[in-house]
C-alpha positions in Angstrom: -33.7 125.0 -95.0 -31.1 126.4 -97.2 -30.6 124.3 -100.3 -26.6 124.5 -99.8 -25.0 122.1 -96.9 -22.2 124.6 -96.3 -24.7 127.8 -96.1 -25.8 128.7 -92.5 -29.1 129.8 -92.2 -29.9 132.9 -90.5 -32.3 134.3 -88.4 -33.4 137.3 -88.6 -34.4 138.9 -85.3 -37.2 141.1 -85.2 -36.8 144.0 -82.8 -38.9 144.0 -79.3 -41.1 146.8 -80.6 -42.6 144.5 -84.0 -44.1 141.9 -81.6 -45.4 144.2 -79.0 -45.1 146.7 -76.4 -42.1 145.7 -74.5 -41.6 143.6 -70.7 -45.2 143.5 -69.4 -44.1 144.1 -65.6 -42.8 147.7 -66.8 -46.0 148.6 -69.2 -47.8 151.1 -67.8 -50.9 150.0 -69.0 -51.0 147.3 -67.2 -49.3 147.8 -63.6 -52.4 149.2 -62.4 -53.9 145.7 -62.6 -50.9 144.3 -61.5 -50.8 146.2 -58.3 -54.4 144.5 -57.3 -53.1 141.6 -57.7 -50.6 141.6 -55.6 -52.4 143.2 -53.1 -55.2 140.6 -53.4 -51.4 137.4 -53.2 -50.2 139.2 -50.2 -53.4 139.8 -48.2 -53.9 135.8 -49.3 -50.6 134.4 -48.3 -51.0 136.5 -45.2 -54.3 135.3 -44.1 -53.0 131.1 -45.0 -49.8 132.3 -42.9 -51.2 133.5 -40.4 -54.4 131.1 -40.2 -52.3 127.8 -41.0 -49.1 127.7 -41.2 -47.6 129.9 -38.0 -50.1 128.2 -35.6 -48.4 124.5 -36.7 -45.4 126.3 -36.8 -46.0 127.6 -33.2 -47.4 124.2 -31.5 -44.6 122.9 -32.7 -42.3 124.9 -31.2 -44.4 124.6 -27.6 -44.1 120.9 -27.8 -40.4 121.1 -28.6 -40.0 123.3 -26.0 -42.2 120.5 -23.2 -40.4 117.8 -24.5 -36.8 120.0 -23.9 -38.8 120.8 -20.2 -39.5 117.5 -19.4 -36.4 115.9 -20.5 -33.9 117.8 -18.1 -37.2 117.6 -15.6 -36.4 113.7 -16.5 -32.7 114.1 -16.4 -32.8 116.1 -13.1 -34.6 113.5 -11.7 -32.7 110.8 -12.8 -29.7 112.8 -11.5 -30.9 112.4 -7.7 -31.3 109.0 -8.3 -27.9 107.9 -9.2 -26.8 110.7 -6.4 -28.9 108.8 -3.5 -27.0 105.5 -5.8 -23.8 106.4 -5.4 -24.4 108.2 -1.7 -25.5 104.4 -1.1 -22.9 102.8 -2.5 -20.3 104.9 -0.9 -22.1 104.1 2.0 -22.4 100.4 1.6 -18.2 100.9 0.8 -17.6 102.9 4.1 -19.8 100.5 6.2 -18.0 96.9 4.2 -14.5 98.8 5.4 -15.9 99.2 8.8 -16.5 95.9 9.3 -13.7 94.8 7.2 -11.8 96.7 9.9 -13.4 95.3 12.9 -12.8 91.9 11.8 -9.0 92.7 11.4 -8.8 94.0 14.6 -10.8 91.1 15.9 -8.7 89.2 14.6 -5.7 90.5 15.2 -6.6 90.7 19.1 -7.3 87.1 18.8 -4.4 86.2 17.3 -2.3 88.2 19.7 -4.6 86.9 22.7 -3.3 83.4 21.2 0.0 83.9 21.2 -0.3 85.4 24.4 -1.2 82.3 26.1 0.6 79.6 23.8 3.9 81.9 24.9 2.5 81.9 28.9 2.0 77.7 28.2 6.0 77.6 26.4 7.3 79.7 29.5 5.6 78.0 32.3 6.5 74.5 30.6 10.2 76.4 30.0 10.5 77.9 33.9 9.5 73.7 34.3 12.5 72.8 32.2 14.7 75.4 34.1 13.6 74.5 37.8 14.3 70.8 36.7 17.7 71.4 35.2 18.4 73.9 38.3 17.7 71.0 40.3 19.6 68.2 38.1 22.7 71.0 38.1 22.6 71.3 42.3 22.6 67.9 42.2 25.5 67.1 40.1 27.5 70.2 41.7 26.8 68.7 44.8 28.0 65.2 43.4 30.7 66.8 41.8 31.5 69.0 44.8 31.7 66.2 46.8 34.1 64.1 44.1 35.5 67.3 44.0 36.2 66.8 47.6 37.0 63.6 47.6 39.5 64.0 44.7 41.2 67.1 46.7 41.8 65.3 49.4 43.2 62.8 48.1 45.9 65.2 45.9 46.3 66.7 48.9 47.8 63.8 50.7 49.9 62.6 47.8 51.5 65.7 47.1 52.2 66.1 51.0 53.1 62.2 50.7 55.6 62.7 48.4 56.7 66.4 49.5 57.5 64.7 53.0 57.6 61.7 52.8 55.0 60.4 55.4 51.4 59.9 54.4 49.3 62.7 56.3 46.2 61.3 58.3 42.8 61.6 55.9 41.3 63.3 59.1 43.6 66.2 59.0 43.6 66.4 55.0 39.8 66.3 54.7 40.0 69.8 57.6 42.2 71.4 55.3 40.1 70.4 52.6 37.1 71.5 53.9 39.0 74.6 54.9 40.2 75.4 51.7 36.5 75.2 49.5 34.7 76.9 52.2 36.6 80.3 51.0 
């Protein structure tokens, strides 16, 4: 070390020929050697490669390749299943429909077959009513008719009464009556 803080030392740098030949690769005495040797690394990184590691290498690529195989063998298989699934279940859908539509119609037929017959029971008990209120409307024409009548012929022989004068006999007003409704 230099005796002064502010002084910088230096180094003095010896030129590449003072501490030998030069870069060892590129002397020529020994590439020679060199050469063997890596003849002798290549042929023995060859033979490992070869020997070792590209057979691992290789089984491991074949079991890749079975496991790829048998998963789409696996996937293809589970494939059909969940076809013949849903084939089923569409199946199973089409059938519940079926029978989803038989019971509507079923149904339906009954219901109509219900009607049916309640309407048959309201118009024979309705055809009742009708005959019975025919019957009750005969009879009070046939009272009425014959108030209807009596009342006539007694108009009649008050408006003849008081027209002429003389009371008409009922015989003869009852005729004309009779006469008179018949048309």
């Amino acid at each position: 070390m230099a005796e002064n803080p502010n002084q910088i030392e230096t180094i003095e740098h010896t030129p590449a020929s003072e501490h030998g030949r030069g870069f060892p690769p590129f002397d020529k005495q020994t590439f020679p050697s060199q050469l063997v040797w890596l003849t002798l690394t290549f042929i023995a990184l060859y033979l490992l490669m070869s020997r070792v590691a590209l057979p691992r290498v290789g089984s491991i690529l074949d079991e890749r390749r079975k496991r790829v195989e048998g998963d789409l063998a696996d996937a293809q298989r589970l494939k059909g299943e969940s076809d013949a699934a849903i084939a089923a279940h569409e199946k199973a859908l089409a059938d519940a429909r079926a029978r989803a539509q038989t019971l509507a119609n079923e149904t339906r037929e009954k219901a109509a077959a219900a009607a049916e017959s309640r309407r048959k029971e309201l118009d024979a008990g309705l055809l009742t009513r009708i005959a019975e209120a025919e019957k009750a409307i005969a009879a009070t024409r046939t009272t009425a008719m014959a108030n209807v009548r009596g009342i006539a012929s007694e108009a009649a022989a008050a408006i003849v009464e008081r027209l002429t004068g003389t009371a008409p006999a009922p015989q003869d007003v009852g005729e004309a009556v009779a006469t008179v409704l018949k048309r």
